[in-house]
C-alpha positions as CSV (number, residue, x, y, z in Angstrom):
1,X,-267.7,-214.9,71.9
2,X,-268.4,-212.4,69.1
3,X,-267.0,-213.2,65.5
4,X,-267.8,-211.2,62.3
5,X,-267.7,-211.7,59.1
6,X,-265.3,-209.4,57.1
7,X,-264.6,-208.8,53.7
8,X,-262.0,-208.3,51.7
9,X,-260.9,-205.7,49.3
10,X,-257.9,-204.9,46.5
11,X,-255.4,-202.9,46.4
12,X,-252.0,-203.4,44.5
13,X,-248.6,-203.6,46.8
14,X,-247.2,-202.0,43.4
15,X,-249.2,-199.0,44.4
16,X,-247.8,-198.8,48.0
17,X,-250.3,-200.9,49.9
18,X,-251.8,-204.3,50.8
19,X,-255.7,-204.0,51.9
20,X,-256.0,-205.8,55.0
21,X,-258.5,-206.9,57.1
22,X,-258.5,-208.4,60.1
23,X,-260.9,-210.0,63.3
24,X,-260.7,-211.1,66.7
25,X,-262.5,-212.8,70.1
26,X,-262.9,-209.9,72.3
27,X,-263.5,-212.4,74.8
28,X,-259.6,-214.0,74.7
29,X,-257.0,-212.5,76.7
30,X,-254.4,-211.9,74.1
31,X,-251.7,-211.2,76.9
32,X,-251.8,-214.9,78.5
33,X,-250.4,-216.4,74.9
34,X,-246.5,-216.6,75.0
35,X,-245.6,-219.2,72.8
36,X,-246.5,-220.6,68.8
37,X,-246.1,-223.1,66.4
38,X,-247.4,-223.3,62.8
39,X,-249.6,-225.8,61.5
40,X,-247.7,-228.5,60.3
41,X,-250.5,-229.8,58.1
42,X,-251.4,-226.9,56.7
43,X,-248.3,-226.0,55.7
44,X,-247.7,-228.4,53.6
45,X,-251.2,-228.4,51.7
46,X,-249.9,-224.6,50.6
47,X,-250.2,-225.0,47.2
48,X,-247.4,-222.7,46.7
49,X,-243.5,-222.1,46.1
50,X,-241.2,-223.7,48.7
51,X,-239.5,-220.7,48.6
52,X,-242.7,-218.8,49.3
53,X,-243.6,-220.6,52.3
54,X,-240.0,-220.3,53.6
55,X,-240.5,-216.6,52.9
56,X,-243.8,-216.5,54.6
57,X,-243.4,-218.5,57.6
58,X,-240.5,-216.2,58.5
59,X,-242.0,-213.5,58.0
60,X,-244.5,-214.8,60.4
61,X,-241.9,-216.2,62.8
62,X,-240.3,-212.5,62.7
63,X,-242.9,-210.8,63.0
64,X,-244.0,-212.6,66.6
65,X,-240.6,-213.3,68.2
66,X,-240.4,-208.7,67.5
67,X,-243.7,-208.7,69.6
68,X,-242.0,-211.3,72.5
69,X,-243.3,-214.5,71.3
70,X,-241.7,-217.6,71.4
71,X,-241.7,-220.7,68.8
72,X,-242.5,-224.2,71.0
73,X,-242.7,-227.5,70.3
74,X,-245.8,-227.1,73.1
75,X,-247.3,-223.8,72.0
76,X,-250.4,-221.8,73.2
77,X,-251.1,-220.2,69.9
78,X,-251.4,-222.5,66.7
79,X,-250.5,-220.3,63.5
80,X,-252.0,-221.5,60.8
81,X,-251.8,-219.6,56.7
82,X,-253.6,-220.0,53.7
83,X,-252.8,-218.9,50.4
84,X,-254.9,-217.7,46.9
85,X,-254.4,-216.1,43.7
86,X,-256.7,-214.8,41.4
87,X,-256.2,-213.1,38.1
88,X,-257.9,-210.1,37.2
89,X,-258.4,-209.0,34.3
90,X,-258.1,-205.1,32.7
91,X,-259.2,-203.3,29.7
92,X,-257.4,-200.4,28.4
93,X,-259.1,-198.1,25.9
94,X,-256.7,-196.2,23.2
95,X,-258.4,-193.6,21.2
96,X,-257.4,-193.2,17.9
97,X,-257.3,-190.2,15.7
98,X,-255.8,-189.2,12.4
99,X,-254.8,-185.6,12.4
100,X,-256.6,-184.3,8.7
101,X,-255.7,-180.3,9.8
102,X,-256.7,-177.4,11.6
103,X,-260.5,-177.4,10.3
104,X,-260.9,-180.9,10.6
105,X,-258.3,-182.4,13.3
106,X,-259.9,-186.1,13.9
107,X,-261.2,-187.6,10.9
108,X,-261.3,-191.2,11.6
109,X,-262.0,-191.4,15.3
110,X,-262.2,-194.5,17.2
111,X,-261.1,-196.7,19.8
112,X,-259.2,-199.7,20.4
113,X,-259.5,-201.8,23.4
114,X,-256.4,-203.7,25.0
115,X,-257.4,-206.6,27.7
116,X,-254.4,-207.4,30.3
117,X,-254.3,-208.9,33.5
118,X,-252.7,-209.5,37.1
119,X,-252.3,-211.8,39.1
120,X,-253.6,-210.8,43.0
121,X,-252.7,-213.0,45.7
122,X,-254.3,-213.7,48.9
123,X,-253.2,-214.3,52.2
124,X,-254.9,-215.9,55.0
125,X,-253.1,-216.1,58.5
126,X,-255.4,-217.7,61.6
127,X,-254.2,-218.1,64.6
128,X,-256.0,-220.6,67.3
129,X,-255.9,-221.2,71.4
130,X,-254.2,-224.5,71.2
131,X,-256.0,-225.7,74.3
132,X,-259.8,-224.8,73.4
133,X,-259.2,-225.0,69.5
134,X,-261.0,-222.2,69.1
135,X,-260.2,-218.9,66.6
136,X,-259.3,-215.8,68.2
137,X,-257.8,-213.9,65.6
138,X,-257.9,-213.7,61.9
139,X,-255.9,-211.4,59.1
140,X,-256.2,-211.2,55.8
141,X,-254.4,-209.3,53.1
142,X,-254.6,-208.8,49.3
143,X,-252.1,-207.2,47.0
144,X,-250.4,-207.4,43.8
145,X,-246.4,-209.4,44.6
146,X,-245.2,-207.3,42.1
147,X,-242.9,-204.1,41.9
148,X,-240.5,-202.6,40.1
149,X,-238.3,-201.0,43.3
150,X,-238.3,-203.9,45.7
151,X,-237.3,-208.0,45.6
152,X,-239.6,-210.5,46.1
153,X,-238.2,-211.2,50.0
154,X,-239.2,-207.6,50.7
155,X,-242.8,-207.5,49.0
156,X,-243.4,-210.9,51.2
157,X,-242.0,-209.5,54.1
158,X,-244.3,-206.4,53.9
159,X,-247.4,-208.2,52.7
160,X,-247.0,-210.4,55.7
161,X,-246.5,-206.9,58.2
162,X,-249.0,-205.0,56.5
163,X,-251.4,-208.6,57.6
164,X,-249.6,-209.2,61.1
165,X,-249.9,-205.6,62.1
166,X,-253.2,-205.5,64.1
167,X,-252.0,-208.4,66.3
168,X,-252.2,-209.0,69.1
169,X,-255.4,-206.2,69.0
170,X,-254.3,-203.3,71.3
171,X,-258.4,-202.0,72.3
172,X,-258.8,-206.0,74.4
């Protein structure tokens, strides 16, 4: 079994994009899994919204019932997510000049800095053989949940595509 370490990098969903990443056992045979479940107990250690993790788990749940998966109360995958947010913060620099004519157009240069922040959040989505226990594919995705054009159903929904869209991995 071969697993590698990946990393993972920003990019705002306000922008147009989550960065994703993503990893798999190249030694699992992705096309003998029919059913899921999600990890009960890690479901409810999310240390976010209920309204998130309704959002989320759907997501999920849509996601693999489009690719012909089924939910099971005796599953062969185990879906399990994981959630983080980090706030980043921004400096903006504003130059400022006084206009003193034609000869001498910025007397009184200088700068002004302006610090603001965001807010990125992380998402995590594992999912494990539930007869060996072992990984055999990971996702990740990192994005800003903010934008002007779409609701916050939609941005979910697309961070959680953007993450589930590698899977199952197409080269096994």
């Amino acid at each position: 079994m071969r697993f590698t370490l990946f990393l993972v990098s920003f990019l705002l969903i306000s922008c147009g994009s989550v960065r994703v990443a993503y990893d798999y056992d190249s030694d699992s045979d992705f096309s003998s899994y029919k059913t899921y479940a999600f990890s009960k107990e890690q479901i409810e250690n999310l240390e976010i919204s209920d309204i998130d993790k309704k959002r989320i788990l759907s997501s999920v749940e849509n996601y693999l019932n489009s690719k012909g998966y089924n939910f099971s109360k005796n599953p062969d995958l185990i879906v399990s997510i994981d959630t983080k947010a980090k706030e980043n913060v921004y400096i903006n620099r504003y130059n400022n000049y006084d206009y003193m004519g034609w000869y001498y157009p910025y007397y009184g240069y200088g700068s002004t800095f302006k610090p603001y922040t965001k807010t990125v959040g992380l998402l995590y989505i594992d999912i494990v053989d539930s007869q060996t226990g072992k990984l055999i594919w990971q996702g990740s995705g990192s994005g800003s949940l903010s934008a002007n054009k779409l609701t916050r159903d939609q941005l979910i929904s697309n961070f959680v595509s953007r993450v589930m869209e590698s899977y199952p991995p197409t080269d096994n």
